[in-house]
N, C-alpha and C positions, 0 to 999 in steps of 0.2 A: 420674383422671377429672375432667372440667373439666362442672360440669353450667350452666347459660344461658339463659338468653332469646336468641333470633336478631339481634335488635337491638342487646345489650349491646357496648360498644366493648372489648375486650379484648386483653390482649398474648398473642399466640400465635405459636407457631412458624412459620414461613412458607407451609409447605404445607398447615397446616390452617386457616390464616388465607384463605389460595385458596378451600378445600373452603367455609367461611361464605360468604365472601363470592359465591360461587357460588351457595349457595344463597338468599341476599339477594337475588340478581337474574332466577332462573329461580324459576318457580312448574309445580309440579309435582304438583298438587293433583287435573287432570285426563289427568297421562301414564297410560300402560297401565303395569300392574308386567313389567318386565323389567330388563335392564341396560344402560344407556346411558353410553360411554366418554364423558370428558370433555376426557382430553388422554392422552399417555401413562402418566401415571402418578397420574391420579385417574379413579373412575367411580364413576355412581351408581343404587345399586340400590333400583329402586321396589318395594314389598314391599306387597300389602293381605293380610297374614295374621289368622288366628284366635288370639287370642290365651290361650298355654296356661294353664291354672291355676300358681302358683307353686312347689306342689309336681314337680310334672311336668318343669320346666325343671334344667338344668346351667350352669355360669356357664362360659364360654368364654373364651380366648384367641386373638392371636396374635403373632407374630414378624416378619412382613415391613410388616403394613398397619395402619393405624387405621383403626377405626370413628367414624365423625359419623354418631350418631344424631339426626333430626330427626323428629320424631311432626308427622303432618301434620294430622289427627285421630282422635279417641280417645281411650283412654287407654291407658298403659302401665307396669306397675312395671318398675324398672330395678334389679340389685343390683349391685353393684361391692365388688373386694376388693383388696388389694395385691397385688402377685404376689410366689410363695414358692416357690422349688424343693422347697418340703416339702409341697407339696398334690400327690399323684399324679396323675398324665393319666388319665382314663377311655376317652376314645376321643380318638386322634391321627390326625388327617389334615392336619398341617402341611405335607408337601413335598405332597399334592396339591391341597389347600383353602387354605393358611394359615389353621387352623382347629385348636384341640384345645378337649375339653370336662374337665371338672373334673368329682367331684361337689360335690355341694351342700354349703357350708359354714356353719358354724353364727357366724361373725363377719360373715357377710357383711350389707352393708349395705344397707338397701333404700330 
């Protein structure tokens, strides 16, 4: 997990370096929430959700994509963990979401 300010100049991998600087240049502060393709193989999903209490939530995965998370406003806690083939899936929907949920771990970092 790489966490940031949108401004900070940083070394990153090429395609997520894209994904900032994308977001560096579009404001999106007043799009509607839905999903907007950016190129083939990036899009960006505007989300104004309710944000759950922390007992309530699972820490998620996945395998084909990364998440840039950008809080446009608000707030939000974020936990992050290493990943471990010894934490069990709870619910898997990676071949149709790229998506599986964990449950909640007691190392995990907030």
């Amino acid at each position: 997990m790489i966490l940031a300010h949108l401004q900070q100049d940083l070394e990153l991998p090429e395609r997520v370096a894209a994904a900032i600087e994308h977001l560096r240049r579009t404001n999106y502060i007043d799009h509607a929430s839905g999903r907007y393709d950016i190129n083939e193989w990036m899009f960006v999903l505007v989300q104004d959700p309710l944000t759950q209490s922390w007992d309530m939530g699972m820490p998620e995965f996945h395998r084909k994509h990364i998440d840039v998370q950008y809080l446009l406003r608000g707030e939000e806690l974020i936990g992050y963990l290493p990943a471990s083939p010894e934490i069990p899936v709870v619910q898997d929907f990676l071949e149709s979401r790229d998506i599986a949920f964990v449950a909640p771990q007691e190392n995990e970092t907030r």
